[in-house]
C-alpha positions, 0 to 999 in steps of 0.5 A, a space after each residue: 351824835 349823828 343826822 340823817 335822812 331815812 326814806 320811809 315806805 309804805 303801803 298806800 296811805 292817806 296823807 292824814 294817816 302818814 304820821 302814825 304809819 310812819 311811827 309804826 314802820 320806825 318802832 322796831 328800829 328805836 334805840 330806846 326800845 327797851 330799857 336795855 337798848 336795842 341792839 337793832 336800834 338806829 334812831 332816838 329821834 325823827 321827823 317827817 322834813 324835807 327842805 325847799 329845793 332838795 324836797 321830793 318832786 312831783 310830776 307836774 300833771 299831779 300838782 295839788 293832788 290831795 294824795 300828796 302829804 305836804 303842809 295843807 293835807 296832813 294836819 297840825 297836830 299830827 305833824 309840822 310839816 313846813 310849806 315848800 316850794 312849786 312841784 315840791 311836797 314831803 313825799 307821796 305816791 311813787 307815782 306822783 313823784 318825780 324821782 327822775 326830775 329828783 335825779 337831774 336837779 341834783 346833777 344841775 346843783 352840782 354843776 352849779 357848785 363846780 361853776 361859782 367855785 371856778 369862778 372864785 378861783 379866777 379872782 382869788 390867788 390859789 389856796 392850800 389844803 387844810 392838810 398842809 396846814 396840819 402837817 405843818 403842826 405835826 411837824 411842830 407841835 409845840 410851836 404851831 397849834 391846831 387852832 392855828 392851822 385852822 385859823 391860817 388856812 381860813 385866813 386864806 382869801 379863797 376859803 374865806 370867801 367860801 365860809 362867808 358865802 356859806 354862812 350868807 345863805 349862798 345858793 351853791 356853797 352850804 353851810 357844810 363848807 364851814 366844817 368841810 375843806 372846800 380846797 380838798 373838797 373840789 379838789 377831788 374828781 368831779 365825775 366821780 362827785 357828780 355821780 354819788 349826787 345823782 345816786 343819793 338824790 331819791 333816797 335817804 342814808 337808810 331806807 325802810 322798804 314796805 316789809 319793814 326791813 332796814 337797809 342804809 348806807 352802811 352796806 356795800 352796794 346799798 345806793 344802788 340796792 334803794 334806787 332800783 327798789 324806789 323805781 320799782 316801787 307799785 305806783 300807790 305805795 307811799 315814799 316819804 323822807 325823815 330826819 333823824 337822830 341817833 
C-alpha cells in the first residue's frame, strides 16, 4: 500500500468541470483498468486534497478569483474539497498561483524544523540513533528484542519529546516523526535537506503533464524535469494536486 501526491495538468478548465477533467487525465493510469490489471497502472484510488499550509498559493492580486478551484467554486457533489486558509486554494491557473511563494514557505518550514530541534537539544541530553539500538539486538537476538530496541530508543527524553509533540499537532514536527528516526533524520546534512524541500514543494511525487503523459519520482532527474515543465507552463492551464492511492 503506498500514498502519494500526483500533480494533474490540464488545458484550461472551469472550476466545476475539474473533477470530471481531472478523471479523464487519470483513466489510463488505474491499475484496475481491466480485469487483468494494467500494466501502465499506478493508482487505485484519488482525490483532489491539498492540506492548509502545504496548499497551492496564490499571487495575492488574485485572491478570490472565481478560476481558482477551492471549496466555494467546484460544487459539493462533484468534489469535497476542504476550506484552506488566506492565499491558499486546491490549484488553479498557473498564473494565479504562487509557485515561488510555494518554494519559499517550504525553505522557511524547513528552517523552522532545524530551529525547534535545536532548541530541544539544548534541554534534553543527547540521544542515540534508532540504528544503535538494532545493532544491539543484532548482536543478541535471543536476549534483546526488536520491541525492545524500539522501546528503548523512544524512551530516550529528546525522542520522546519529539514523538509527544508530534502527536500534539506541533507545527514543525509532524506526524511522520513517530515512524521515522528524528535522531537520524537531523542528523543528515541540512543544505542538502533543505534543497530536496524546495524542490518538491510545487509538484507532486508524479506529474501528469497536458499531453497526458506520466512522469514520477521514480526516474532519474524527475524533480527537475516537473519543476521546470510547471514554470513553463501557458498562464490559463490548470495545475491541481491529488492524493493518491496504489
Amino acid at each position: 500500500m503506498t500514498k502519494f501526491h500526483a500533480t494533474v495538468c490540464l488545458p484550461p478548465t472551469a472550476p466545476r468541470k475539474v473533477p470530471k477533467a481531472v478523471a479523464a487525465a487519470m483513466a489510463p493510469y488505474d491499475a484496475n483498468l481491466t480485469a487483468e490489471g494494467n500494466p501502465v497502472g499506478h493508482w487505485d484510488w484519488w482525490g483532489i486534497h491539498s492540506s492548509p499550509g502545504s496548499a497551492y498559493l496564490v499571487l495575492p492580486q488574485h485572491d478570490g478569483d472565481r478560476r481558482l478551484v477551492t471549496a466555494s467554486t467546484v460544487p459539493r457533489r462533484k468534489a469535497k474539497l476542504d476550506a484552506l486558509g488566506p492565499l491558499e486554494c486546491h490549484g488553479g491557473p498557473r498564473g494565479l498561483l504562487d509557485f515561488d511563494g510555494m518554494r519559499e514557505r517550504a525553505a522557511r518550514a524547513h528552517d523552522a524544523l532545524l530551529t525547534a530541534w535545536t532548541g530541544l537539544t539544548a534541554i534534553h541530553p543527547p540521544a542515540r540513533p534508532f540504528a544503535d539500538f538494532l545493532a544491539r539486538h543484532e548482536a543478541d537476538p535471543e536476549g534483546y528484542s526488536p520491541a525492545d530496541a524500539r522501546k528503548d530508543h523512544l524512551a530516550q527524553p529528546l525522542v520522546q519529546d519529539v514523538a509527544q509533540r508530534a502527536v500534539a499537532g506541533d507545527p514543525h514536527f509532524d506526524m511522520s516523526f513517530l515512524v521515522n528516526d528524528p535522531v537520524t533524520y537531523f542528523a543528515q546534512e541540512h543544505e542538502e535537506a533543505r534543497l530536496w524541500a524546495v524542490r518538491s514543494a510545487v509538484p507532486g511525487f508524479a506529474l501528469v503533464t497536458l499531453d497526458g503523459t506520466w512522469l514520477d519520482g521514480g526516474t532519474d532527474g524527475y524533480w527537475e524535469q516537473a519543476n521546470r515543465y510547471l514554470d513553463d507552463l501557458d498562464a490559463e492551464a490548470v495545475v491541481l494536486d491529488l492524493f493518491c492511492h496504489s
